[in-house]
C-alpha positions in Angstrom: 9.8 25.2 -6.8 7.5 22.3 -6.1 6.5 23.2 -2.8 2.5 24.4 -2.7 2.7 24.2 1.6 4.1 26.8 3.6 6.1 25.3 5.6 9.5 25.1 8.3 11.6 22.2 9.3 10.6 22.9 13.1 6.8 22.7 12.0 7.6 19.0 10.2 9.0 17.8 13.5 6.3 19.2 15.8 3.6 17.1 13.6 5.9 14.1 13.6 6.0 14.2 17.8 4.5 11.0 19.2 4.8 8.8 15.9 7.4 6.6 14.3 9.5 9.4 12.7 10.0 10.3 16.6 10.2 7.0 18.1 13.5 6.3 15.0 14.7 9.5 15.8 14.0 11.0 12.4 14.6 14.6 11.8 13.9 16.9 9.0 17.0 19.1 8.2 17.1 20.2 4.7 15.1 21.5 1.8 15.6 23.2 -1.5 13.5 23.9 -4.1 12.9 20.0 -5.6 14.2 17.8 -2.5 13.4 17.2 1.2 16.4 15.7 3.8 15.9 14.2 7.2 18.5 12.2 9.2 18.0 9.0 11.1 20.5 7.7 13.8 21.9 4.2 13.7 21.2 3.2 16.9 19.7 0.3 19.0 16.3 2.0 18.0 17.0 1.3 14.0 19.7 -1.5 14.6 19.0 -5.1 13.3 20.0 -8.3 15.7 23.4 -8.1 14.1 23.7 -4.5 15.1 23.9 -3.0 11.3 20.6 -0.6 10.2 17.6 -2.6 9.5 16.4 -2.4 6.0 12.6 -1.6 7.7 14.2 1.2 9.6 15.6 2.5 5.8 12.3 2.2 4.5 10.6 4.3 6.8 12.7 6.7 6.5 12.1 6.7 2.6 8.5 6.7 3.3 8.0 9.6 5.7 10.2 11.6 3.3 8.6 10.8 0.2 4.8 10.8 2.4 5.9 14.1 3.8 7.2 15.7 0.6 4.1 14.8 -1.7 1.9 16.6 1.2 3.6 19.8 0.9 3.4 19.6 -3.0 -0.8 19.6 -2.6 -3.0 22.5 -3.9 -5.2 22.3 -1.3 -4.4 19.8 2.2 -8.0 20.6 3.1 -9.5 18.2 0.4 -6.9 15.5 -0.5 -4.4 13.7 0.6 -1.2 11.7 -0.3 -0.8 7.7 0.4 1.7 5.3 -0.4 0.9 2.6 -2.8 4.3 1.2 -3.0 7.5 1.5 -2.0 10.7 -0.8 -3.2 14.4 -0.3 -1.7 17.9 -1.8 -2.6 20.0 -1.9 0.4 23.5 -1.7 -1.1 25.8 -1.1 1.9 25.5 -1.8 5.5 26.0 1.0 8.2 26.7 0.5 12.1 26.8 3.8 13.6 26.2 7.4 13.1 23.4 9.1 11.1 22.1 8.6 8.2 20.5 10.9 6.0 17.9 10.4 3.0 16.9 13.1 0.3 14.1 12.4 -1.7 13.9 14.1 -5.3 10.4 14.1 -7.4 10.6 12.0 -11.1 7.1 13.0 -11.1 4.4 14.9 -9.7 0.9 14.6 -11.1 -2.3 15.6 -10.0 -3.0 11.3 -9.0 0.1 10.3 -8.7 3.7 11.0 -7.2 6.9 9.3 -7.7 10.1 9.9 -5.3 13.5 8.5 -5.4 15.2 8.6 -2.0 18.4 8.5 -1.6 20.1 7.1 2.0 23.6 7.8 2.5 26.0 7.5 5.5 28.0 10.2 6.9 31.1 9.5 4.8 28.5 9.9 1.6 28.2 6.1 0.9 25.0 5.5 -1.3 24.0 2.9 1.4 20.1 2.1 0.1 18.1 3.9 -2.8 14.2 3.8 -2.9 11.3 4.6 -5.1 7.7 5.7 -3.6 4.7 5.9 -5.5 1.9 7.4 -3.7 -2.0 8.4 -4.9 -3.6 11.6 -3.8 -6.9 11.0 -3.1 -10.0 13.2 -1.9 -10.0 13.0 1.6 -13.2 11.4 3.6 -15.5 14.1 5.5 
């Protein structure tokens, strides 16, 4: 298991009250032992002018999972913290309605750096945007 945090699914959506994971509607559902879920609606709040999912609103859902996940693989949350360095996406279908949901899987985890893939598929299981998320843990500022 990667996970060094103790942590619930109802505790990652009480910290992520009054923030953009709310405001898109984002919600943590699943883990296992190497992956993190959350779902994100397709709605006016994450719709593009021509009513399909904005590619933004897919990133930020592959960033909070992939920020969210490298936090709760930390030794100690106390001293250091994660932060994207870069993110890239391929949008590779379009959705209109529903949920999405996103899982993001480690390729690595070092004590620097972190590297996700995140995965966004529709509710039929169409692979609808992949992403990769590097993020640097750093020493946090006193």
């Amino acid at each position: 298991m990667i996970w060094k945090q103790a942590f619930t699914l109802e505790a990652l959506g009480q910290v992520s009250q009054h923030t953009l994971v709310s405001h898109l509607g984002i919600t943590f559902t699943a883990y296992g032992d190497d992956y993190l879920e959350a779902t994100m609606p397709v709605d006016e709040r994450t719709f593009q002018p021509a009513r399909l999912l904005h590619g933004g609103a897919s990133v930020a859902l592959a960033e909070t999972l992939g920020s969210v996940a490298s936090q709760l693989c930390l030794e100690d949350m106390q001293t250091h913290m994660a932060v994207g360095v870069e993110i890239n996406a391929n949008h590779l279908k379009s959705a209109t309605g529903g949920l999405v949901t996103g899982r993001a899987m480690p390729l690595r985890i070092g004590r620097s750096l972190h590297v996700w893939q995140i995965d966004i598929r529709d509710e039929a299981g169409s692979l609808i945007c992949v992403s990769r998320l590097t993020i640097a843990v750093v020493k946090r500022r006193r």
